[in-house]
C-alpha positions, 0 to 999 in steps of 0.5 A: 784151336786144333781138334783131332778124332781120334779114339776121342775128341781132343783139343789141344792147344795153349790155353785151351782150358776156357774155350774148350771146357765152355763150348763142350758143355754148352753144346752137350747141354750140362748144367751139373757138373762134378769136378774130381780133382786132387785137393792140392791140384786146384790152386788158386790161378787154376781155380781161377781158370776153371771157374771162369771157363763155366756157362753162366747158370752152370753149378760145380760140386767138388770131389777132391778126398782122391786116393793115392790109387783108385780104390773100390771104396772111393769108386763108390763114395764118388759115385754116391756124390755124383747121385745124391747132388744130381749131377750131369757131368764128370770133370777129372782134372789132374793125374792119372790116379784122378781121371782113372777114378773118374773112369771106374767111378762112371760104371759104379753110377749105373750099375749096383752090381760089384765092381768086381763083375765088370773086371776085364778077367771075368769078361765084364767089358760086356757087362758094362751099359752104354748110358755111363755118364759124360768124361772130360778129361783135363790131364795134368803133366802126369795124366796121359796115361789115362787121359785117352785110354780104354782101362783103369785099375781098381784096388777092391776092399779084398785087396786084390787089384782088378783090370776094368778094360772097355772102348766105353771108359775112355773119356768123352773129351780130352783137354790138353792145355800145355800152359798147365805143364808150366812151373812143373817140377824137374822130377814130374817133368822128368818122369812125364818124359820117361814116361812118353817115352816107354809108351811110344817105344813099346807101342811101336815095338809091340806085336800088335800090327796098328800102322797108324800106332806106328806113326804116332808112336815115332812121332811121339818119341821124336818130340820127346827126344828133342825137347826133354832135356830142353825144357828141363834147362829152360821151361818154356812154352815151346818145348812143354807144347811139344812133351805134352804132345809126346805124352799124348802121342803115347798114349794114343798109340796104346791102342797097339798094346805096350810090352814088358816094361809096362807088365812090370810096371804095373805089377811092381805097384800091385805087390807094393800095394801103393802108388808108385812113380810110372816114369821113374819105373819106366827109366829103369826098366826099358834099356833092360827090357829093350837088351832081352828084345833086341833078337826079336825086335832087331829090324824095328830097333833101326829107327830108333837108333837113328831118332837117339843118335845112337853109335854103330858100336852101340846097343840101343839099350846102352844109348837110351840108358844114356839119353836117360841117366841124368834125367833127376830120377831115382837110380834103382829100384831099391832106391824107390823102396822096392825089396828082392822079395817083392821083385820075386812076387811081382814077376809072375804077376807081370808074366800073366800081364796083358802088356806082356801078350804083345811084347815082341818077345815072349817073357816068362816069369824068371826072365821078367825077374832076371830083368827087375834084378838088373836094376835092382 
């Protein structure tokens, strides 16, 4: 078993599920825990798996009622749970909507304030206490891009969504068991894939100067490149360690920031008011924003000409598009229900996103839509 530091304590290796989940509450003493999770999610060998890897005298309680999109509802439902059963520990198994639940549901235990006080736009990462219960997190192949990061996003009762963003959010423990990935879907490992990928391209062209973000971005991508279409022709064990690697690859390398693609991301769900596919999002829309970066970020863009193998004759956007158009992946944005009008509405929204600070070239509110009508 390989254990890194680094943001968090993480263990990786295949079939660390067990050992991992045993030894980390057995050392941190838990005897309640409570399991988030998706009511799908935990099927029966899973289940199996989870159940074995407990201390003897340890008793779960389940929460599973998890919404599409963190809500400040469920927040609070989770948190009443977590109070009334006494419980010790949060467990978050699955994707990044559970474990950023988890997240936000941790300040709701110990403070009976709004959780609008705590939002990153009111300066409320100071507001948050240092006592927030335990998380381990166990990311399912869509759970990276929460399973090691500082932030979630809560959709409040008013209908506006708020940035909780502070070092004391991110997991206590994060379990990357490949062997989970297996059986996974064409699309979700496409998506997952897409995804890894526009994290570790962002962060490594990022404005924030991070070196060893750097590195763990480039490496990230390089594993991505080589094992992406591998793993979608063959499913095997080798090539889903080397994805969930990427994955979290990307993920650690967030702590540099991200860019444009990200900021539209995340705007685009905002307006549409549900969950929306990250990867598929991020296919779409990096080559564009990579061609409206390519004067700012010209030096940067060498290294990753050579990991895609791109041709002298050709742009980086247009051989990233092309590593990526057969990926089995929505085509447009209006194929993922996504209207002109809500485009206008998510452009200054994506404008005035953190994401955008540290693109490598600054973006206004016209060139952000400019760039989500060219994949329209």
């Amino acid at each position: 078993m390989t254990l890194i530091t680094y943001v968090t304590r993480i263990h990786f290796a295949d079939g660390v599920l067990e050992e991992a989940l045993w030894s980390e509450i057995k050392v941190n003493e838990k005897k309640r825990p409570l399991l988030v999770v998706n009511s799908d999610q935990l099927e029966e060998q899973l289940a199996e798996r989870f159940f074995a890897s407990l201390p003897v005298r340890t008793s779960v309680e389940l929460f599973s009622d998890v919404p599409s999109f963190p809500t400040e509802e469920s927040v609070q439902r989770l948190a009443e749970v977590y109070k009334a059963e006494n419980c010790d520990l949060l467990i978050a198994l699955g994707d990044s909507n559970v474990i950023d639940l988890a997240k936000a549901a941790r300040i709701a235990m110990v403070h009976d304030e709004p959780l609008s006080v705590f939002s990153h736009a009111e300066g409320g990462s100071r507001r948050i206490g240092t006592n927030l219960p335990d998380l381990f997190a166990v990311p399912s192949i869509a759970g990276f891009g929460a399973a090691v990061s500082a932030h979630t996003s809560v959709l409040m009762d008013a209908g506006e969504r708020q940035l909780l963003m502070c070092r004391k959010l991110i997991p206590t423990v994060t379990i990357c068991d490949p062997t989970l990935t297996l059986g996974a879907t064409d699309e979700s490992t496409a998506s997952a894939g897409a995804d890894a990928i526009a994290r570790c391209v962002e962060a490594y062209l990022s404005r924030g100067y991070n070196p060893p973000a750097d590195g763990i971005a480039l490496d990230g991508l390089s594993r991505a490149v080589h094992h992406l279409h591998k793993v979608l022709k063959n499913d095997n064990i080798e090539s889903r360690r080397e994805m969930m690697a990427a994955s979290l690859n990307g993920s650690l390398a967030l702590q540099k920031g991200l860019g444009a693609t990200n900021a539209i991301n995340t705007a685009l769900e905002t307006v549409s008011k549900r969950a929306l596919d990250s990867g598929a999002l991020s296919r779409l829309v990096l080559p564009a924003v990579l061609r409206y970066n390519a004067d700012a970020a010209k030096e940067k863009y060498q290294p990753l000409r050579q990991m895609f193998s791109i041709k002298p004759k050709q742009t980086l956007a247009d051989g990233l598009q092309a590593f990526l158009d057969d990926l089995p992946l929505p085509q447009s944005l209006s194929e993922m229900g996504l209207g002109i009008e809500q485009i206008k509405a998510a452009a200054p929204l994506a404008a005035h996103d953190l994401a955008s600070v540290t693109n490598p070239r600054v973006v206004q509110s016209n060139d952000l839509f400019s760039i989500m009508q060219s994949v329209h």
